[in-house]
Every structure is written in structure tokens, then in C-alpha cells.
C-alpha positions as CSV (number, residue, x, y, z in Angstrom):
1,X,154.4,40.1,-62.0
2,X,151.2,41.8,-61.0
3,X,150.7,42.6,-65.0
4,X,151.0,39.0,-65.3
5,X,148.5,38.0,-62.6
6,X,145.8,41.2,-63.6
7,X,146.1,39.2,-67.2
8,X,145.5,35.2,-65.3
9,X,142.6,36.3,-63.7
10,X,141.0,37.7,-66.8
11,X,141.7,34.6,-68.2
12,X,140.0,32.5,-65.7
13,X,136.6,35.4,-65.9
14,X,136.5,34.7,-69.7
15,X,137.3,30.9,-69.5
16,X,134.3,31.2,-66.8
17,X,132.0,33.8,-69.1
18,X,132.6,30.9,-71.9
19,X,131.6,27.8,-69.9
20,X,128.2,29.8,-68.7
21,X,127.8,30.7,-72.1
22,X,126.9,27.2,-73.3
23,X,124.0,26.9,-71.6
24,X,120.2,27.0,-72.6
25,X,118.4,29.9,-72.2
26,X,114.8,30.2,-70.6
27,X,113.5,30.7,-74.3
28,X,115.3,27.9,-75.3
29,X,114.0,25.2,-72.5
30,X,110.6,26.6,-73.4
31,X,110.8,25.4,-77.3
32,X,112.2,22.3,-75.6
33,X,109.1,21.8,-73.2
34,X,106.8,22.6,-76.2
35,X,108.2,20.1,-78.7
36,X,107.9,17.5,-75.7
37,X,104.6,18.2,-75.2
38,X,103.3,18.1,-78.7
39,X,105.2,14.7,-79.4
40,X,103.5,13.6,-76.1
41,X,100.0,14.5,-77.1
42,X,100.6,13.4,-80.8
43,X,102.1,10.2,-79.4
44,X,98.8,9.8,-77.2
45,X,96.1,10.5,-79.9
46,X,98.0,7.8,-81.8
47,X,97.9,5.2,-78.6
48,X,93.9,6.1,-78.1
49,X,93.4,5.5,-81.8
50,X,95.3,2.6,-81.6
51,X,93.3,1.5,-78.8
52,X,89.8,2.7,-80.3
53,X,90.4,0.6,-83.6
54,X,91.1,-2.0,-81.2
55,X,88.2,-1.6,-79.1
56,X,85.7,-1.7,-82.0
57,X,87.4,-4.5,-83.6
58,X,86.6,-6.8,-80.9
59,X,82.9,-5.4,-80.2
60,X,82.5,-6.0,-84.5
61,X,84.0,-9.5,-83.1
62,X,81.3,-9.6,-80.5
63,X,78.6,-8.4,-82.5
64,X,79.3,-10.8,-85.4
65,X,79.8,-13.6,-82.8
66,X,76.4,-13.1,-81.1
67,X,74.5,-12.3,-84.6
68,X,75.9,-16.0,-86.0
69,X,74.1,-17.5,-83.1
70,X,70.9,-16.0,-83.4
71,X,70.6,-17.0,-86.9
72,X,71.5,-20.5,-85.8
73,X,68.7,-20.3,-83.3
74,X,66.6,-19.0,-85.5
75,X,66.9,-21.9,-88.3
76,X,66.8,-23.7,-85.7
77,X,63.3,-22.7,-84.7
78,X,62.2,-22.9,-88.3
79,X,62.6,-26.2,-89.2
80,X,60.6,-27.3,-86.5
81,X,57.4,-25.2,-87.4
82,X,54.2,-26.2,-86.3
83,X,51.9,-26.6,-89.9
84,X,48.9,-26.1,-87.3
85,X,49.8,-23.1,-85.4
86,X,50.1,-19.7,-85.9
87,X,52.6,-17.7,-87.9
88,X,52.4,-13.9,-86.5
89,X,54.5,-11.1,-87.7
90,X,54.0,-7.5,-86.6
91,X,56.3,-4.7,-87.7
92,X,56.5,-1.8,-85.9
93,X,58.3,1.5,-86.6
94,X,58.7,4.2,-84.0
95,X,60.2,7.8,-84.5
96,X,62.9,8.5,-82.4
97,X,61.3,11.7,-81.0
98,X,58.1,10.2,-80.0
99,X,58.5,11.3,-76.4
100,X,59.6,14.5,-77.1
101,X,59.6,16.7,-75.0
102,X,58.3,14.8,-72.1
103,X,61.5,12.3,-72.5
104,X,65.0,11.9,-74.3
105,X,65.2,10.6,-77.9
106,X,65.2,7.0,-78.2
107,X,68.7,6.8,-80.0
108,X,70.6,10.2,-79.4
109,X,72.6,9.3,-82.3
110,X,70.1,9.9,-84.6
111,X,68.3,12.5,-86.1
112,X,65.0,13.5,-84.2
113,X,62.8,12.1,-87.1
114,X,64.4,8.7,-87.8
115,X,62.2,5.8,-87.8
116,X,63.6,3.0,-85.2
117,X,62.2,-0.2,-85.5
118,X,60.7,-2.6,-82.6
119,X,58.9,-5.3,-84.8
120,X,57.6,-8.8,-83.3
121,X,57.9,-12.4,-84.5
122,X,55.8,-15.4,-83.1
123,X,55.4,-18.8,-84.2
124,X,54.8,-22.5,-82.6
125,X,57.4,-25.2,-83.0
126,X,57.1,-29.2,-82.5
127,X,59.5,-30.9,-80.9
128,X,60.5,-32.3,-77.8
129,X,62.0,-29.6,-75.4
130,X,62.8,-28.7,-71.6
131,X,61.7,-25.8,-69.3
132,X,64.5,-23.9,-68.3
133,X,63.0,-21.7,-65.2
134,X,63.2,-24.1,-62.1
135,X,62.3,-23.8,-58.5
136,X,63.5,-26.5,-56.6
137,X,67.3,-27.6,-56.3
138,X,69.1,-29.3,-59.0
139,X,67.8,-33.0,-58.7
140,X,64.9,-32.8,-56.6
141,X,62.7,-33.2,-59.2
142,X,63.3,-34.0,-63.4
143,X,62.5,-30.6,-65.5
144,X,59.4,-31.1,-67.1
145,X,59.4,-31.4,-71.4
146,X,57.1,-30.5,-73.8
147,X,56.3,-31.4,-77.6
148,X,55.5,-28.1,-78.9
149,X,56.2,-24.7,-77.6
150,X,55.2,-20.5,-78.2
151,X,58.4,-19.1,-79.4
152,X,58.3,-15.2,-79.9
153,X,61.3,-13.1,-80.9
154,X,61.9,-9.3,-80.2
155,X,62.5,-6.6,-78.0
156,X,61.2,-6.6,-74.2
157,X,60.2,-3.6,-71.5
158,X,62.5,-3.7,-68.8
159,X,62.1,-3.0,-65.3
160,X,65.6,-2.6,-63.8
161,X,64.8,-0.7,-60.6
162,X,62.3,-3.8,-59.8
163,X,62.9,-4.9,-56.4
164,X,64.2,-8.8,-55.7
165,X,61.8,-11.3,-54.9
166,X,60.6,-11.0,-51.1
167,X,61.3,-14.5,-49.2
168,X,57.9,-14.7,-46.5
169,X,59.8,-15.2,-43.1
170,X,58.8,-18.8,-41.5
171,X,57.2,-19.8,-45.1
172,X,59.7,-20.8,-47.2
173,X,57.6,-22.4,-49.6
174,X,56.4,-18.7,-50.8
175,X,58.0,-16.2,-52.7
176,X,56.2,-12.8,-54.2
177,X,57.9,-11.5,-57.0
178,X,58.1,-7.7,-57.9
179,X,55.9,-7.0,-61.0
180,X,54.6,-4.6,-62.9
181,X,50.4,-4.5,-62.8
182,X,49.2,-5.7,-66.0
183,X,47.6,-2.8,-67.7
184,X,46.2,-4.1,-70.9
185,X,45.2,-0.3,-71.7
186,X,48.4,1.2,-71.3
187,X,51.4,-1.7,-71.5
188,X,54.5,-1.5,-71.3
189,X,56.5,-1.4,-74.4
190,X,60.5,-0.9,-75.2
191,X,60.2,3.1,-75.8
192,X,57.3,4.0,-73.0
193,X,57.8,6.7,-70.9
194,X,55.2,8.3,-68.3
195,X,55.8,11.2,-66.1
196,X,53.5,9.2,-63.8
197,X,55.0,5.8,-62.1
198,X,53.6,2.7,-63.0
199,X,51.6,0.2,-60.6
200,X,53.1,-2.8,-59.2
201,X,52.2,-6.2,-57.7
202,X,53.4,-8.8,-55.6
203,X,53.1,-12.2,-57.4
204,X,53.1,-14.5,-54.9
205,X,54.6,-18.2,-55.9
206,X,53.5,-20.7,-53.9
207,X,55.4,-24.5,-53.6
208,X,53.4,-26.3,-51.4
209,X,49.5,-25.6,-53.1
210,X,47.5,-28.6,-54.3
211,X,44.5,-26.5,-55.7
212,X,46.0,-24.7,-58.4
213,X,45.8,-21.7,-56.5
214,X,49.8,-20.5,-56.1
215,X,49.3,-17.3,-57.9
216,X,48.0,-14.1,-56.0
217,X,48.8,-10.9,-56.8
218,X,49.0,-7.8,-54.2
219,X,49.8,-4.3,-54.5
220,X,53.5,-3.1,-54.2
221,X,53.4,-0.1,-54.2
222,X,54.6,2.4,-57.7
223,X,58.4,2.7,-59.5
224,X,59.3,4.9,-62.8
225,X,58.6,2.4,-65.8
226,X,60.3,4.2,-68.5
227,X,62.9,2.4,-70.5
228,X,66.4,2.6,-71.6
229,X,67.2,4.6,-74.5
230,X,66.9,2.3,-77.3
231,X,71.1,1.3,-77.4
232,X,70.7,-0.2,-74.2
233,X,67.0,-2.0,-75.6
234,X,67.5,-6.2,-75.1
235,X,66.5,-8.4,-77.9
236,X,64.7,-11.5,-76.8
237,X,63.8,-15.4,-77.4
238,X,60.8,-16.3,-75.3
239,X,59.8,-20.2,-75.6
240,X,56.7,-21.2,-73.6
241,X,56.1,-24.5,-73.5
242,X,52.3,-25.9,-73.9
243,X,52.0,-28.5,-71.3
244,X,48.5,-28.8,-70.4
245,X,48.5,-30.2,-67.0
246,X,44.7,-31.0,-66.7
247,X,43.8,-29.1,-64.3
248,X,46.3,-30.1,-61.8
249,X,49.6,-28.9,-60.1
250,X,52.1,-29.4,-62.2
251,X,55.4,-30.2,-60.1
252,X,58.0,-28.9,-63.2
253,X,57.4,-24.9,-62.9
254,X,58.4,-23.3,-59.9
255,X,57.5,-26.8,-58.6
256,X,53.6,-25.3,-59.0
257,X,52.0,-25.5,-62.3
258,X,52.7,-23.4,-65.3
259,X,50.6,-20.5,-66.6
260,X,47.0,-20.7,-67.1
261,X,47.8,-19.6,-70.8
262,X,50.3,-18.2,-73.2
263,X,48.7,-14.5,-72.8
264,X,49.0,-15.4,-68.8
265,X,50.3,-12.1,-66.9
266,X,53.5,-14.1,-65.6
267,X,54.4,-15.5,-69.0
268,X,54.2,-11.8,-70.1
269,X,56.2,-11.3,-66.9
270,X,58.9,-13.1,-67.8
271,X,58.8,-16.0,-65.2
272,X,57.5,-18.8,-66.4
273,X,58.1,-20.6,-69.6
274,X,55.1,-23.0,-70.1
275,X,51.2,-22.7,-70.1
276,X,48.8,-24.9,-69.1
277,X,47.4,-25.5,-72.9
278,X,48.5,-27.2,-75.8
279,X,47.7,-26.3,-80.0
280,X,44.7,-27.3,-80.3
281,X,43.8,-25.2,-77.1
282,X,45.2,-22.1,-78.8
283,X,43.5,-22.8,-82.2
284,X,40.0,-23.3,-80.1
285,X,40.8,-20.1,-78.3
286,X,41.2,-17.8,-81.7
287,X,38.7,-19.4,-83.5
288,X,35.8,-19.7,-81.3
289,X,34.2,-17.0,-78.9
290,X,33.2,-17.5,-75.6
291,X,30.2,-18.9,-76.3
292,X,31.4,-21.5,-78.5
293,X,30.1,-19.7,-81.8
294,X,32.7,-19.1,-85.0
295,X,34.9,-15.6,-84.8
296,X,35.2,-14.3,-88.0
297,X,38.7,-13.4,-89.1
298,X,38.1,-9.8,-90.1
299,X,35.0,-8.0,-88.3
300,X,35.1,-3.8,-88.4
301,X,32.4,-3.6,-86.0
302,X,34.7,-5.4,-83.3
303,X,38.3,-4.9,-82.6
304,X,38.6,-7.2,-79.9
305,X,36.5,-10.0,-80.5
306,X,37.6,-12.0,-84.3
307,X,40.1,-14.2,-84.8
308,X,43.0,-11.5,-86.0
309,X,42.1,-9.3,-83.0
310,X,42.8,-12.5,-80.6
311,X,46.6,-12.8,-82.0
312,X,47.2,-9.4,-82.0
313,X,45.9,-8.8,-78.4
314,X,46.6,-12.1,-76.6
315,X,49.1,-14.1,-78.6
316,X,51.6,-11.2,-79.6
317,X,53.4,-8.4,-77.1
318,X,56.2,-7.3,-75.7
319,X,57.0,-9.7,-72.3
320,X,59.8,-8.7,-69.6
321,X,63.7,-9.3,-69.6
322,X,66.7,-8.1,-67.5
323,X,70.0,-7.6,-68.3
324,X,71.1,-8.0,-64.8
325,X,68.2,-9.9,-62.6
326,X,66.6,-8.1,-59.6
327,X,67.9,-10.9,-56.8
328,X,69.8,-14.3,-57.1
329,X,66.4,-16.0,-56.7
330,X,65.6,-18.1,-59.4
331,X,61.9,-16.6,-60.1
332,X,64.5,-13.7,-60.2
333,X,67.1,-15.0,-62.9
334,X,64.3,-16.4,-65.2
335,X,63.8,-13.0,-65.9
336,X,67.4,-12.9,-67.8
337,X,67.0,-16.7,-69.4
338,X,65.5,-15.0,-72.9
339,X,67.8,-12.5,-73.5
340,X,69.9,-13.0,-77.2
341,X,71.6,-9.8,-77.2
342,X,72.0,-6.4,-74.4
343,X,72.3,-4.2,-77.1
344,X,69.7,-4.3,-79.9
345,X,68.4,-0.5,-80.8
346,X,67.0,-2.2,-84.2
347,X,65.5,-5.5,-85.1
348,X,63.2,-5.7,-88.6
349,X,61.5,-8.6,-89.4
350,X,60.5,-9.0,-93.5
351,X,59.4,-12.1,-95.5
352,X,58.7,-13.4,-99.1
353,X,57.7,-16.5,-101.0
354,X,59.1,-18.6,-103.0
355,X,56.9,-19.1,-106.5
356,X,53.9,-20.7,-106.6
357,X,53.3,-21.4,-102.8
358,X,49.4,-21.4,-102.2
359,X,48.9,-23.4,-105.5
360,X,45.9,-25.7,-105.3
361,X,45.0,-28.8,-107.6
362,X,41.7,-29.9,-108.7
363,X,41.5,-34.0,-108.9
364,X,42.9,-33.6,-112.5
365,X,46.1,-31.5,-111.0
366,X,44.6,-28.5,-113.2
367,X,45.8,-25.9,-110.9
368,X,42.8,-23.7,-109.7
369,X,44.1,-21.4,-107.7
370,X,48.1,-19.9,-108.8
371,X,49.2,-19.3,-105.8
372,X,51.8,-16.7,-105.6
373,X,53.0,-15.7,-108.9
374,X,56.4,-14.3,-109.2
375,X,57.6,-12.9,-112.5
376,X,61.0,-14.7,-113.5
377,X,64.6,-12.8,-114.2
378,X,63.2,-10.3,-111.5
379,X,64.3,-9.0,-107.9
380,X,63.3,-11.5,-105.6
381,X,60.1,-8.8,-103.8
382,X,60.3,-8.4,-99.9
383,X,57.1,-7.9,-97.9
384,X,57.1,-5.9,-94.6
385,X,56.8,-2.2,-93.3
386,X,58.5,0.2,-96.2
387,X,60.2,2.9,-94.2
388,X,58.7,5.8,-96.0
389,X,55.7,8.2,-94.4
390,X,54.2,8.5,-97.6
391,X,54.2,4.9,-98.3
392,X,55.5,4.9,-101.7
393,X,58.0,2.0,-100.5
394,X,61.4,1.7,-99.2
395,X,63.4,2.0,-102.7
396,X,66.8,1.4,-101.2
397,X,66.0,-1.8,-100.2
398,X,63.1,-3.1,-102.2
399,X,60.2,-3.3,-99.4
400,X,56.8,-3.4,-100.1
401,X,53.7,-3.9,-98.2
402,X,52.3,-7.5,-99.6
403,X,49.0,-5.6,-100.7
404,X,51.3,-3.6,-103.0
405,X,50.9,-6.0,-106.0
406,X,52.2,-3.4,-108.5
407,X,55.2,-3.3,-107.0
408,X,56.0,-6.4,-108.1
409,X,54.7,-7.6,-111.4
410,X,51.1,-8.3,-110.2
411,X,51.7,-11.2,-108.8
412,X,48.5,-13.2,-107.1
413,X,47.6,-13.9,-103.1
414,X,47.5,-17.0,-101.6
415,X,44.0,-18.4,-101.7
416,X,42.1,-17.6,-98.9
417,X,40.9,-20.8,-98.0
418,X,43.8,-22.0,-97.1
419,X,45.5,-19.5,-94.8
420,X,43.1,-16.8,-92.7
421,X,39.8,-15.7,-94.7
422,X,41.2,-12.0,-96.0
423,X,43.2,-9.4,-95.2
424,X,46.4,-11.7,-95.1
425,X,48.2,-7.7,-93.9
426,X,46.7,-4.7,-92.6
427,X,47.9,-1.7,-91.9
428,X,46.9,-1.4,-88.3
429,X,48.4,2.1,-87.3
430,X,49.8,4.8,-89.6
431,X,50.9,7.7,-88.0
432,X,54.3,9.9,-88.0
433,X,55.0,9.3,-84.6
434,X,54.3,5.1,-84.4
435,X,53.1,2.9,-87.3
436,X,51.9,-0.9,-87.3
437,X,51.8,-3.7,-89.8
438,X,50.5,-6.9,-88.9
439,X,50.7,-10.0,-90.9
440,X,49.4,-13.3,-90.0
């Protein structure tokens, strides 16, 4: 009997040594945990892909959306061009490591010698249309209208660290916005950047002032003025309407009057959107001087004081915009009424003709004077800034400058006569770091 039981209990210890062998062992749950791990990563990488195509499919939405409506605006803006204003484009092409080493690339995406570009459109539409910057609650009084207006597209300087408008205590009737002083010599554009801080101003608003006299300007003190990398660079449509009010308060802009002209510091500002002027104003203004005598359109002894030096100084710049306004004051949110898009690091402007425009008739309709002359079965030719230092043209995409008749079968300029005396394009600056062409 105790053979028997010596031989059960060796059963039960190898029946026991079986059911322990059929566990894992500790290298075994460590393949386990690595396999689990590598399906969990692999599984992860495919969910943030999945979520990256995702992402970028609905900014490509976005972008497409937004792009749709500026064109819309845009042909919108055309077909109601002024015949007797003026038609101002200025291309400008800035490398990306400009403020090197002072200050960050303007796109980090890019290499340090790529060419970004911030150029400037400006033209004058008729038609009837309706200030959007208002002072006064909704109903108080009727927006004022206009029937022709300054419409400039491109980039703006932002100011994001601005302070809100300061209410006066006991004076409602005031409010002085925070601005940056106008510094004709050193303005602000979309890439500056200064070690030094840049000058502000109170601009003082004034609702109850009969004499014209609502605008006053203080000092505020000094903020950093440099500007977003260029990704993060807002692409504007400014309209100011030309209302000329005669000399009086005008009761539809910030229930004041509107600027004393289109080159006026708050237009440039952002704030306002109409001038105290209308076309013929603006016409007098380029083509007359102070005292009353004719500018020439070209004149290399002056650069400030003929006709193409008025539009490119007064007429044509970079104004103010915010993505997200300084205050909920209205002089406040007017600076975010202009903005098309929040994130523009590029925006070209180029132009052509079709054949023959500039073509004058004698009394006989003998043409005596071609006009543009573009050679049949050819590439339709492009006019604007080529993208090449060396200015042998932008091959890729078939860019010339408009004096560059070789380039595209030598084909004739519009008379003189009948657009600005010559010069039609110039070259204003060409150097690596920032180049300029202007045509008007």
C-alpha cells in the first residue's frame, strides 16, 4: 500500500509539473508585448495619416473655396473700371533672407535665396456702393454711398500687439485709436523688421465736431513693429470710397467726415474707407503741382514731384489689417473688414493685351498708330516681374518685362498719347535682396 501511495503522489507532482508547463515564459510575454507594440504604433502612423490626408484635404477645400471668391471679387471689380482713373500695378519681389541675420526668414520653408513675392494692384471703380466702417448704432443714421471708389489689392503690415481703442472717461463722443506714426521714410511693409520699436499715436475720433477737426493725433508711446513670417502675411481688399463732402462733417464715417484724401494717414491705417475727394480730385492732384503748373510724367531730376512719382508715393502702399482686431470697438473691427484671406505668403500680379489695343484712326480709319501688335499662332506673352536676377526672363512661365519686345515677336507700345507720356514700366529697384517694377 505505501508503494502504491509513493507512486499517487508522483503522479499528482507530474500531473502538477505538466499543467505549470503550459505556461508562457518571460521571453515569451516579451515577443508578445513587442508585437503589440509594433501593431500599435503601425496602427497609429496609419490613423495620423489617415487624419493628415484628411486635414489637408479640407484646407485644399478651404483654400479652393476662398481663391473662387476672390476671383469673383475681383471680376467683379473689373467690370466696373473707371476709363478716367488710374490703373497702377507694382510688382514686388523680396528674398526670403532679406533680414538675415537681424530676423528669421520670411518663409522657413524655403530656401534662404527664394524670391517671395508682395506685389500691389490699385484701380478706381464706378458704381454705386456703401461704406462698411460705421460708428453709430445700427439705425441711427443711413450708411453713406458713393459712385466711385479706390480699390487696392495686396498684402498689409500688421500690428497685432496694438493696443484697443482707449474710450475718454465722461466723453463718450471720443475715441483714440492705437496707431502706428506715419513714417513716410521708413514705412511699414509685410516683411519689415527693426531691432528698434516703432512710434505710435493716439488718433483721436471725435463724434460730436462741426469744424472738421475730429482727427488729432498724440503720442503713444513705442511697440515692436515687425511682422509675421510671411505664412501668416493677410492678403487684402481695401475700397475707399470718394465722397467729397465739401468741406463739411460728413455724418456717414465714424459719424465725422471721411479722410481728407486717399493717401490720408487713417485710410493707410485701416479705419476708414472713404476720402473727402472724388476722380477728378485725384486726376488734378497727379497731374498738377502745387502751384497749379503741369507735372511731367517722367522727370530724373525729381523723384517726388511728376506725375508717376505721385502714384507711386501717394496713391499706392501697403495699408493696415488684423486678423483678430485690437478691441470690439468698431474703429477697432474696421481694421479686419479688408481681409480676403489669413494666409497669403504669395500674391503676383501679371497682365497682357489683347491684339491691337492702343490702335488709333485718322478721319479715313487708316490706322496711325498699331497699337499692340501680337504675332498670331504664338504664346499669348505675359508682362510683369520675371523671377530671374539676371533678368533674362522667367522661362518656366513665359514672363517678361513689357520693355522686353524681343521676347515676344517685336511687337509695338501703346501710343503715348493716349495712356501716360513714356515709360509705360520702369524698373524702379533691382537689387538681390528687394526688386520693384512699376507699371501704370
Amino acid at each position: 500500500m505505501k508503494a502504491r501511495r509513493h507512486e499517487g503522489a508522483k503522479a499528482r507532482r507530474l500531473a502538477a509539473s505538466r499543467r505549470r508547463a503550459r505556461g508562457f515564459t518571460l521571453v515569451e510575454l516579451m515577443i508578445a508585448v513587442a508585437v503589440l507594440v509594433v501593431i500599435i504604433v503601425a496602427t497609429s502612423k496609419i490613423f495620423s495619416t489617415a487624419g493628415k490626408v484628411t486635414s489637408l484635404g479640407q484646407a485644399t477645400a478651404d483654400v479652393l473655396q476662398e481663391t473662387t471668391a476672390i476671383e469673383r471679387q475681383i471680376r467683379s471689380d473689373f467690370e466696373r473700371l473707371a476709363p478716367n482713373g488710374v490703373f497702377a500695378i507694382r510688382c514686388v519681389s523680396i528674398r526670403n533672407d532679406i533680414n538675415v541675420p537681424l530676423g528669421p526668414l520670411l518663409n522657413p520653408a524655403l530656401p534662404d535665396a527664394a524670391m517671395i513675392r508682395a506685389d500691389q494692384l490699385l484701380f478706381f471703380t464706378n458704381g454705386v456702393q456703401s461704406i462698411q466702417t460705421y460708428r453709430q448704432d445700427a439705425g441711427f443714421r443711413h450708411k453713406g454711398q458713393a459712385t466711385a471708389a479706390r480699390v487696392y489689392y495686396g498684402h498689409a503690415f500688421q500690428l497685432p500687439e496694438a493696443r484697443a481703442v482707449d474710450e475718454q472717461p465722461g466723453t463718450p463722443e471720443q475715441v483714440s485709436a492705437h496707431d502706428p506714426f506715419m513714417d513716410l521714410n521708413n514705412p511699414l511693409v509685410p516683411w519689415y523688421f527693426d531691432l528698434a520699436e516703432y512710434n505710435m499715436v493716439w488718433t483721436t475720433f471725435s463724434s460730436d465736431s462741426a469744424d472738421g477737426s475730429d482727427y488729432t493725433t498724440v503720442e503713444a508711446g513705442a511697440l515692436s513693429a515687425n511682422q509675421p513670417l510671411a505664412p501668416q502675411w493677410l492678403l487684402t481688399r481695401q475700397a475707399v470710397l470718394l465722397a467729397d463732402d465739401g468741406g463739411n462733417e460728413v455724418v456717414f464715417l465714424n459719424n465725422n467726415r471721411s479722410a481728407y484724401t486717399i493717401a490720408d494717414d487713417v485710410v493707410r491705417n485701416g479705419r476708414v474707407d472713404a476720402a473727402a475727394t472724388q476722380l477728378n480730385d485725384i486726376r488734378r492732384a497727379i497731374t498738377l503741382d502745387s502751384t497749379g503748373g503741369f507735372r511731367p510724367w517722367f522727370d530724373p531730376s525729381s523723384f517726388t514731384d511728376d506725375q508717376r512719382s505721385v502714384i507711386s508715393n501717394d496713391v499706392l502702399f501697403y495699408p493696415r489689417a488684423e486678423r483678430v482686431a485690437p478691441g470690439m470697438h468698431r474703429v477697432d473691427q474696421a481694421l479686419t473688414n479688408n481681409v480676403l484671406a489669413g494666409a497669403c505668403s504669395s500674391f503676383i500680379v501679371e497682365w497682357t493685351y489683347s491684339n491691337g489695343v492702343g490702335e488709333v484712326l485718322d478721319d479715313f480709319g487708316v490706322p496711325i498708330w498699331n497699337g499692340v501688335q501680337i504675332a498670331t499662332g504664338r504664346e499669348q506673352p505675359w508682362f510683369g516681374l520675371d523671377a530671374d536676377l539676371d533678368g533674362d526672363g522667367n522661362f518656366e512661365r513665359g514672363v517678361h518685362f513689357y520693355s522686353d519686345d524681343v521676347w515676344w515677336n517685336g511687337a509695338e507700345t501703346i501710343l503715348p498719347i493716349n495712356t501716360m507720356p513714356n515709360n509705360v514700366e520702369e524698373l524702379v529697384i533691382d537689387t538681390p535682396e528687394l526688386r520693384v517694377y512699376e507699371a501704370f
